[in-house]
C-alpha positions as CSV (number, residue, x, y, z in Angstrom):
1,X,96.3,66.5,43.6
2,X,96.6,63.6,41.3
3,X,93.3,61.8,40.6
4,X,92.4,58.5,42.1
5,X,93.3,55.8,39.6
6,X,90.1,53.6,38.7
7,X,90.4,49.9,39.4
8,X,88.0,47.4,38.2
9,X,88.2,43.9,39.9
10,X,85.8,41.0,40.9
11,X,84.8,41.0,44.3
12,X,83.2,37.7,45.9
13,X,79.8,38.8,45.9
14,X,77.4,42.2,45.9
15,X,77.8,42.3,49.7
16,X,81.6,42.5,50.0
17,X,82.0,44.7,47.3
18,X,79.1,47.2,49.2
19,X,81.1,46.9,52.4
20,X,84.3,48.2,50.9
21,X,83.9,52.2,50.5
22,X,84.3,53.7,47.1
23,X,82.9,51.1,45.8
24,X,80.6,50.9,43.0
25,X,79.4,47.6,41.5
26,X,79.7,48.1,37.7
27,X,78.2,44.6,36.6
28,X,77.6,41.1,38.0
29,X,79.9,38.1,37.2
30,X,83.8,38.1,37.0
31,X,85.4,41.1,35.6
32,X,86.9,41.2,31.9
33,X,88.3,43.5,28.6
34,X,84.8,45.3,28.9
35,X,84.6,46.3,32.4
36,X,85.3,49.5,32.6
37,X,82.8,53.2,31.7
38,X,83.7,53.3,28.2
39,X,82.0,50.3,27.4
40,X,79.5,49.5,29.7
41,X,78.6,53.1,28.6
42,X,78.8,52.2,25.0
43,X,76.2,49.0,25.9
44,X,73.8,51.6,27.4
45,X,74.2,54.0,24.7
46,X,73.6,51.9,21.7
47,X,71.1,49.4,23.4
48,X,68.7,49.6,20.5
49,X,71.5,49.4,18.2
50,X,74.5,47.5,18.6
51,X,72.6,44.4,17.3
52,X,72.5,45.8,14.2
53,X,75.9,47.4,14.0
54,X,77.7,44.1,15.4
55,X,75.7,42.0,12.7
56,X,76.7,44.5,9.8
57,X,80.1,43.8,10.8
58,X,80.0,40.1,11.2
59,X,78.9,39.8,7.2
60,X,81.9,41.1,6.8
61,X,83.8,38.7,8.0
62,X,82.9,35.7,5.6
63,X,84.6,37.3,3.3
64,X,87.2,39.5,5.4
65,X,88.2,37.7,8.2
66,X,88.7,39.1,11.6
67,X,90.4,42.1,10.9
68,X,87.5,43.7,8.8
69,X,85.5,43.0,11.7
70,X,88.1,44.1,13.5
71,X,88.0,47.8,11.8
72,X,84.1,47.7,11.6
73,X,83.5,47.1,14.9
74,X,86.3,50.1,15.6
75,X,84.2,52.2,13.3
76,X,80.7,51.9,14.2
77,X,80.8,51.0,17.5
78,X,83.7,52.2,19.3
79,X,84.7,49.6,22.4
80,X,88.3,49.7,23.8
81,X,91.0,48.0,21.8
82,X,90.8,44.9,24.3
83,X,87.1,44.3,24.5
84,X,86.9,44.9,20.4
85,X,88.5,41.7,20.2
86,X,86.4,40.3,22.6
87,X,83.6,40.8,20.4
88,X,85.9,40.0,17.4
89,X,86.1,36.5,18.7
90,X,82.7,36.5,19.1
91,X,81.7,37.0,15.8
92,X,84.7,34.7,14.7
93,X,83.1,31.9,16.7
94,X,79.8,32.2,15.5
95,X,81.7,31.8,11.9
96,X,83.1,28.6,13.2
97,X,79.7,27.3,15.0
98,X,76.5,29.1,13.7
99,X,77.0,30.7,10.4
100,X,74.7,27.7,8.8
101,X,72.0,28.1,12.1
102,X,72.8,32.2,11.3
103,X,72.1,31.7,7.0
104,X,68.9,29.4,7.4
105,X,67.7,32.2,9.7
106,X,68.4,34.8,7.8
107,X,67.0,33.3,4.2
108,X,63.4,32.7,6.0
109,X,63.2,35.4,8.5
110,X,63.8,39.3,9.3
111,X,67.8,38.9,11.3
112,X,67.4,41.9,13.7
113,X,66.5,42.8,16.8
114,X,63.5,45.2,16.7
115,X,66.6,47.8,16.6
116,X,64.9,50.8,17.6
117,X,61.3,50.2,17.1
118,X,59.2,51.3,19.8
119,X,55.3,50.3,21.5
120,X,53.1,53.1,21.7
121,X,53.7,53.7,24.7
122,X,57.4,54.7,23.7
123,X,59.1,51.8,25.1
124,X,61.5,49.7,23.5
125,X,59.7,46.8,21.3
126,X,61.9,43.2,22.2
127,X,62.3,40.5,20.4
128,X,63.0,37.2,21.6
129,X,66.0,35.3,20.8
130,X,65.7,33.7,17.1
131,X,68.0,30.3,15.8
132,X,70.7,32.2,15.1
133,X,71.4,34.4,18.4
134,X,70.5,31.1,20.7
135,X,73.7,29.8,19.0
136,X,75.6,32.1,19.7
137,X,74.9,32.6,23.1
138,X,74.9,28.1,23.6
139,X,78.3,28.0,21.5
140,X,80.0,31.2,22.0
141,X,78.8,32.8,24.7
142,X,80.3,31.2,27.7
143,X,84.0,32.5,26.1
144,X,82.6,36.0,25.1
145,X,81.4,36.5,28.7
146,X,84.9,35.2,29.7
147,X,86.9,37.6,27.6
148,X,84.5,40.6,27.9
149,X,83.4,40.2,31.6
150,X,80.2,43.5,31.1
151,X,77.5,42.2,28.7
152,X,74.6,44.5,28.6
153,X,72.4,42.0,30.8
154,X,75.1,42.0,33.6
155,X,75.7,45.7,33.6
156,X,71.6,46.1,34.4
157,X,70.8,47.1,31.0
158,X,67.9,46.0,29.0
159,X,68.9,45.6,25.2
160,X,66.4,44.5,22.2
161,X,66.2,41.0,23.4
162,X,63.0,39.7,25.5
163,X,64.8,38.1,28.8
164,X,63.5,37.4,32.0
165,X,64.2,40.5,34.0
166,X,64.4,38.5,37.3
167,X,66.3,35.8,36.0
168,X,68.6,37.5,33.9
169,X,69.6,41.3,34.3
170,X,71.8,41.9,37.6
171,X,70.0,43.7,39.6
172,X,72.8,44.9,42.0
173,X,74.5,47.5,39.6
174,X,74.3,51.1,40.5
175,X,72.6,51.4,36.9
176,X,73.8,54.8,35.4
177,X,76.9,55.0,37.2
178,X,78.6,54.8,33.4
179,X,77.0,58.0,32.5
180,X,79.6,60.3,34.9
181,X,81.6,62.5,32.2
182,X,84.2,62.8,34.8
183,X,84.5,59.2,35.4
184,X,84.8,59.0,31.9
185,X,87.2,61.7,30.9
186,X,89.3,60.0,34.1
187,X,89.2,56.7,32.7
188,X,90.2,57.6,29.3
189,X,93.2,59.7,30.5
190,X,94.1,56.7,32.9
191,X,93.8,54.6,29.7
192,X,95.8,56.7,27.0
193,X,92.8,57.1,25.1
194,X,91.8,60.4,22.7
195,X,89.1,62.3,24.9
């Protein structure tokens, strides 16, 4: 038998979408180019990373433009095409509207995100939001959320950033649904992409 074909779709709220059967709620918020297992998957995966990675890449685009982050972002992180550019606009807008709040930053401070220090206890150290990443999330945000749909906070997944759990992080997600390597290897034969 043929396998059942994966939709992803916005519901109107955490209560319809639990009264509809096979249904799993993959993130809060409007769906988008990063809805899907790949990515959300990637966002758990690299949660004390991708910080680091995505702020190698934007460097690159001073002086490269959007295709080098294009091709960095391909290399070291590894999102589908379609929410890759999501994130390439990202860093494109924070070019446009935070690269002087991002510099000033970065000449009198450490730019990171604790990326993958620890507490003693062996959790994950955070750090809260610095000049430079309220920007982005003030200027650029509200599109990147548009584009992508899944950010690691609607998806139910803590990243290097101190937020306010209640506040902030959806709480209705089946958290570790992503981590299925059938729902993967489906969704990546559904998509055309190399397994």
């Amino acid at each position: 038998s043929d396998p059942q074909f994966l939709a992803f779709m916005t519901m109107d709220s955490p209560d319809a979408a639990n009264q509809r059967p096979d249904t799993t709620i993959a993130h809060c918020g409007d769906c988008g180019q990063c809805s899907n297992p790949h990515d959300i998957k990637i966002y758990d995966d690299t949660k004390s990373t991708l910080f680091r990675d995505t702020l190698y890449c934007s460097k690159k685009s001073v002086t490269g433009g959007a295709e080098v982050v294009r091709e960095c972002l391909d290399e070291y992180v590894g999102f589908t095409e379609g929410c890759n550019d999501c994130w390439v606009e990202n860093v494109m807008c924070d070019v446009r509207n935070c690269l002087f709040a991002c510099m000033w930053h970065a000449m009198f401070n450490k730019v990171d995100a604790g990326s993958g220090q620890h507490d003693d206890d062996g959790k994950q150290r955070q750090q809260a939001l610095n000049a430079c990443t309220k920007c982005d999330e003030r200027r650029c945000g509200p599109a990147f959320i548009t584009c992508a749909g899944a950010n690691r906070r609607r998806s139910g997944i803590m990243s290097e950033f101190q937020r306010s759990d209640d506040a902030e992080v959806c709480h209705d997600v089946q958290v570790g649904w992503w981590q299925n390597d059938e729902l993967q290897n489906q969704f990546k034969q559904q998509e055309g992409m190399d397994q």
